[in-house]
C-alpha positions in Angstrom: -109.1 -55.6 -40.4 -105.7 -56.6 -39.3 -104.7 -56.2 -35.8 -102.1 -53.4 -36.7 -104.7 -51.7 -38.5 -106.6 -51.8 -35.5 -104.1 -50.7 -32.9 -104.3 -47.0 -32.4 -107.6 -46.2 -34.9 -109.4 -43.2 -34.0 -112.4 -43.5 -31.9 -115.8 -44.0 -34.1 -119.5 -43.7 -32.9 -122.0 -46.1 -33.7 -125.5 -46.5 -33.3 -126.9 -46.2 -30.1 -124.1 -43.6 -29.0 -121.5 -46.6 -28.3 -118.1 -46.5 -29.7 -114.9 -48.1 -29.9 -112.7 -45.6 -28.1 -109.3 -47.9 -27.7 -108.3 -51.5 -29.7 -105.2 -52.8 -27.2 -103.2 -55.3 -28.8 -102.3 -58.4 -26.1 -101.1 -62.0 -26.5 -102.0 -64.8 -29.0 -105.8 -65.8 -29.1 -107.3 -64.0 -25.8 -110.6 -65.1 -24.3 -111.3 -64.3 -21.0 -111.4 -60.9 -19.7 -111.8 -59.5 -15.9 -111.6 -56.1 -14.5 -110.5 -55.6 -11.1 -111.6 -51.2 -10.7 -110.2 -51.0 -7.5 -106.7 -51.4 -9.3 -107.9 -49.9 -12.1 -106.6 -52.8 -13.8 -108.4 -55.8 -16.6 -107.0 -59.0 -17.0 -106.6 -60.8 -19.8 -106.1 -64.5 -20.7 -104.3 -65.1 -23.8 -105.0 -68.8 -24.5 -102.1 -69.1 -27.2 -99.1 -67.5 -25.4 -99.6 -68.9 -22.4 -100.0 -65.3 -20.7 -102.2 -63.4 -19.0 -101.9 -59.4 -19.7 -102.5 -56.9 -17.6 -104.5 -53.6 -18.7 -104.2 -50.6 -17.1 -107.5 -48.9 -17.6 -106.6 -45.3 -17.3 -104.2 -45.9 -20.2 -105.8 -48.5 -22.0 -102.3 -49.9 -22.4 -100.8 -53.4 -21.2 -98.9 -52.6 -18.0 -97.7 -56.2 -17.3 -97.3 -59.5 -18.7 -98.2 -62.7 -16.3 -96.7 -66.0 -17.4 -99.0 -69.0 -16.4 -99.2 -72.8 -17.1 -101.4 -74.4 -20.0 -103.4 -72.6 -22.0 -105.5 -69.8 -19.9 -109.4 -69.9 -20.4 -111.8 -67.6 -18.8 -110.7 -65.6 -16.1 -112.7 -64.0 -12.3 -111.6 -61.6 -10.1 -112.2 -61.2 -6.4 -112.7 -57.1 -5.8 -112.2 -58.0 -1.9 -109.4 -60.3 -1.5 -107.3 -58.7 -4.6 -106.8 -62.0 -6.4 -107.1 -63.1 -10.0 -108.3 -66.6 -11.1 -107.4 -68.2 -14.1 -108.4 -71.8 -16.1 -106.0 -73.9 -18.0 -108.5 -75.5 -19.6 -105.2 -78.0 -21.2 -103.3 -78.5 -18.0 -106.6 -78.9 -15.4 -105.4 -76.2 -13.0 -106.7 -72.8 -11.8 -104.0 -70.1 -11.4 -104.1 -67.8 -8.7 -102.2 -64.4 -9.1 -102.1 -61.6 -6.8 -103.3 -58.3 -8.3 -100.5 -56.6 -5.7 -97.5 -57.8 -7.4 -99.1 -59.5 -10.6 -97.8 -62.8 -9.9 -98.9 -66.2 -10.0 -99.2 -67.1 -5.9 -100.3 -70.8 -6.2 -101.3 -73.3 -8.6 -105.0 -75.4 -7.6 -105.5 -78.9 -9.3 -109.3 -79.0 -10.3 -111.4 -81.0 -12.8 -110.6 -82.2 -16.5 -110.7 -79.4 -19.1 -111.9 -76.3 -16.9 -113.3 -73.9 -18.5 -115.6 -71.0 -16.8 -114.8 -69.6 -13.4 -116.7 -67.4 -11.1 -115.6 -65.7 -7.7 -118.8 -65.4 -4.9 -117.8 -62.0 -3.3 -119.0 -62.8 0.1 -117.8 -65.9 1.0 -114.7 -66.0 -0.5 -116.3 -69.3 -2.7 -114.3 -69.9 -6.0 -116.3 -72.2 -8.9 -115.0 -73.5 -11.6 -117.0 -75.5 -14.6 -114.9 -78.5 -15.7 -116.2 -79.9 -19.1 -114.9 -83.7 -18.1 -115.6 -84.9 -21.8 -116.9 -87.6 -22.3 -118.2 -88.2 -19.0 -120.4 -85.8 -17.4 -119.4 -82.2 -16.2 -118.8 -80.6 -12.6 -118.1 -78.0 -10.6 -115.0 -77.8 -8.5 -115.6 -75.6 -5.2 -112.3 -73.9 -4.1 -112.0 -72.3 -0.5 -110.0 -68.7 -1.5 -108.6 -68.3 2.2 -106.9 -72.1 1.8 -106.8 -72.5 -2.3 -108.0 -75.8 -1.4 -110.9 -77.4 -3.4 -113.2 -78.0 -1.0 -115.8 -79.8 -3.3 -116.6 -81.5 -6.3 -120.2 -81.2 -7.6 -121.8 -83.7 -10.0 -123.8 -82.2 -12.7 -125.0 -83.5 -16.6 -123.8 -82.5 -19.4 -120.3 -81.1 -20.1 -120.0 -78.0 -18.2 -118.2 -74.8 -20.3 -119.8 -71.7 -18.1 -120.7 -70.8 -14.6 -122.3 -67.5 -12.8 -122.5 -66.8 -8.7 -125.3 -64.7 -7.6 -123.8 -63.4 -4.4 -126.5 -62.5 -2.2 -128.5 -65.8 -2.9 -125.5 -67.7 -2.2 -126.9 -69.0 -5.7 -124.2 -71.3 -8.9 -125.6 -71.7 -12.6 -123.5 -73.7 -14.0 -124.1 -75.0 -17.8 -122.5 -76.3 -21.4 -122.9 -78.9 -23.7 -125.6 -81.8 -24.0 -127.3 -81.4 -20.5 -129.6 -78.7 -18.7 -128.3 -75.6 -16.8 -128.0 -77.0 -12.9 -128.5 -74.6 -10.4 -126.5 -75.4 -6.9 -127.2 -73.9 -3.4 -124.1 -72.8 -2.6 -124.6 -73.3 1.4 -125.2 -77.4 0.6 -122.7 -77.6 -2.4 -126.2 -79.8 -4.2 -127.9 -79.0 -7.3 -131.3 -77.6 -6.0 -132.7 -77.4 -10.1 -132.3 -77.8 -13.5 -133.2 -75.7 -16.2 -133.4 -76.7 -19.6 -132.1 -74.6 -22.2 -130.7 -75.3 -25.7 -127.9 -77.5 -25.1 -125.0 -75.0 -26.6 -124.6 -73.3 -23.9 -121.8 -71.0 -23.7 -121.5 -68.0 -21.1 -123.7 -67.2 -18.2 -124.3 -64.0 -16.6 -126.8 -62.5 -14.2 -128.8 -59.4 -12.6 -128.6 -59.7 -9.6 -131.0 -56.9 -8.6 -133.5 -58.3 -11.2 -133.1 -62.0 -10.2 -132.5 -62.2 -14.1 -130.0 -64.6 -15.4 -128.3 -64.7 -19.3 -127.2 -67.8 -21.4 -126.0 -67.5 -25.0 -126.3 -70.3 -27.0 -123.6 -70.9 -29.5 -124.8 -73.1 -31.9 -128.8 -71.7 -31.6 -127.9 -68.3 -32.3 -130.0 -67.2 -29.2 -129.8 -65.5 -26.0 -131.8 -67.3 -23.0 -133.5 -64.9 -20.6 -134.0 -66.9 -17.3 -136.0 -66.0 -14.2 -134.2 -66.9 -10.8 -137.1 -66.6 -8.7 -138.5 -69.7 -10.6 -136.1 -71.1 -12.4 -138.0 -71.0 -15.5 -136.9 -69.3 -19.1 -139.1 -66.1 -19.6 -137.8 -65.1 -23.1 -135.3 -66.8 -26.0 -133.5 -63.5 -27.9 -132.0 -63.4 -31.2 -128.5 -62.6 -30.0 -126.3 -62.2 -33.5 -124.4 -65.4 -35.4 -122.3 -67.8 -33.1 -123.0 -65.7 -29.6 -119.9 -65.9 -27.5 -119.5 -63.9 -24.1 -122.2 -62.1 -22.3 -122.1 -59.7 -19.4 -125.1 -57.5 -18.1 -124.8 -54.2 -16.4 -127.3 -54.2 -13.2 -127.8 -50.6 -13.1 -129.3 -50.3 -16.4 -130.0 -54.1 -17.1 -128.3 -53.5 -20.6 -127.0 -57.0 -22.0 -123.6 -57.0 -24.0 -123.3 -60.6 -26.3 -120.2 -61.1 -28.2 -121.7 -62.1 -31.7 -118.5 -64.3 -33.0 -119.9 -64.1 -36.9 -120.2 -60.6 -37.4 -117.0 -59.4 -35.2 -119.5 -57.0 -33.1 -121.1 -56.8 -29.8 -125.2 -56.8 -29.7 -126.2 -54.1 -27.2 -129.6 -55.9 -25.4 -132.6 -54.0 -23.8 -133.0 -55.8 -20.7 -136.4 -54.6 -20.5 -138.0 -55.2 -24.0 -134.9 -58.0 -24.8 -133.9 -56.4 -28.2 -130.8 -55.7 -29.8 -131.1 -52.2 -29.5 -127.6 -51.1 -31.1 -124.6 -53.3 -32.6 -120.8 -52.3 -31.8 -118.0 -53.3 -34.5 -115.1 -54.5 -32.6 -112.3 -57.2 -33.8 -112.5 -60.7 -35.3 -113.7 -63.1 -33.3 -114.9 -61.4 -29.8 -114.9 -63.6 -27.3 -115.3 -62.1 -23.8 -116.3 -59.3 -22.1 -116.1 -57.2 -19.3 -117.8 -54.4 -17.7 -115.4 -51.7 -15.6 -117.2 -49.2 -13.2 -121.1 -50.2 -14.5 -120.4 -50.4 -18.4 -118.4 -47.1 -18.7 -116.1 -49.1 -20.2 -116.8 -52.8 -22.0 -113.6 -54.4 -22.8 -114.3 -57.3 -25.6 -111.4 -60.0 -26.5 -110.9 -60.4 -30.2 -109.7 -64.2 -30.7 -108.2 -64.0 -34.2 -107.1 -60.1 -33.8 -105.1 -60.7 -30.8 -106.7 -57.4 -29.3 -109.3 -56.4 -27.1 -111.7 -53.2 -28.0 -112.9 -50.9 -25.5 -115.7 -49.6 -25.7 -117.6 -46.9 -24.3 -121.4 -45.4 -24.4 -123.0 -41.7 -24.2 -125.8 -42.9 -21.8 -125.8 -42.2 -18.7 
């Protein structure tokens, strides 16, 4: 389906009581996606045009446009500060915007090629995952009060993906050709590694589960990881070419962007089966949950769009 064929459809149930109730159309190629409810606002980073657009999610309409440097990546928010991070994965810089007056505010050299981001609420910790091909991958600390980094941590493999569990003070950090390395975020040193398939694309966690989430691109899998020992309790058939992942704490329901078959596989965090699948755009990339999942915004690559979805569970 074409992007204007998209824009403005009707709403349509699928299984599982989930539908589509909004396709927004944004800028060229988006990937990550952030919401900020506080603002009532999602941000969007549209890797082609150089942009990052702002959603308003009471209107499910783009409110602003943000211009930023190289080509945006993945994108974090942090809910206390009010400020928006964004990787250039092309120009090795993290952008930082101010969800006040939807500007960019400063400008933070990092790594080569960064590529996930992840904000620790409570100390005000910023990480990003640079993918330093060919060498091997780290993680560039950045202190939000100063938008200095404050550290550079080592790691194997080429990093693509990074998750904060804020009330371990806990980093997973993961990607290409090397284990999943899990850093204290107190010392700044990897504590662990974990070895999962080595595509390794998007990381997210439970936090009230100790449960963390790994899709694996080229494996076509889903890794189910337990914190509390840092060893994999359960590989899940997670769709064709999984993409973006987010989990909802509240219910422990898993969201995977499943690339091949422009739809996002709806996860039992309990029994770890696809339990419903949600037709969105082509090429879903990221998602986001606003306000525990009662709303998942999905970016659609090649449809320039992201699809909202919404569910009939409680």
């Amino acid at each position: 389906m074409t992007p204007a064929a998209q824009a403005g459809s009707a709403a349509h149930a699928v299984a599982g009581g989930y539908k589509v109730a909004a396709t927004i159309p944004v800028g060229g190629a988006p990937l990550g996606v952030a919401a900020y409810p506080r603002a009532h606002s999602v941000y969007v980073a549209n890797s082609a045009s150089g942009t990052v657009s702002v959603i308003s999610a009471r209107t499910n309409t783009v409110v602003a446009t943000i211009p930023v440097y190289g080509s945006p990546h993945w994108i974090a928010v942090n809910r206390r500060t009010g400020t928006v991070y964004v990787t250039s994965y092309t120009s090795n810089l993290v952008s930082v915007i101010s969800a006040r007056t939807n500007t960019v505010v400063a400008m933070i050299p990092v790594g080569h090629a960064p590529a996930g981001i992840a904000v620790n609420q409570r100390t005000n910790r910023i990480y990003v995952a640079n993918n330093n091909w060919p060498t091997h991958g780290s993680v560039s600390v950045i202190n939000g009060h100063t938008n200095l980094v404050r550290a550079t941590i080592g790691v194997k493999g080429n990093l693509y993906s990074v998750a904060v569990n804020d009330r371990t003070n806990t980093i997973y950090a993961d990607g290409y050709n090397g284990p999943m390395s899990v850093i204290n975020g107190q010392t700044n040193k990897v504590v662990a590694t974990i070895r999962v398939p080595t595509s390794a694309f998007a990381i997210s966690l439970n936090p009230l589960t100790s449960t963390v989430y790994s899709t694996n691109y080229w494996d076509d899998t889903m890794t189910v990881i337990d914190a509390r020992t840092n060893t994999v309790k359960a590989t899940v058939r997670a769709g064709t070419w999984p993409q973006g992942d987010a989990v909802d704490p509240r219910t422990g329901t898993v969201y995977v962007a499943d690339q091949e078959a422009d739809a996002v596989a709806v996860i039992d965090g309990q029994t770890n089966q696809v339990v419903a699948t949600v037709a969105v755009g082509a090429d879903p990339y990221g998602l986001a949950l606003y306000r525990h999942a009662r709303a998942i915004y999905v970016t659609n690559q090649d449809a320039n769009t992201v699809s909202v979805i919404t569910a009939s569970q409680p």
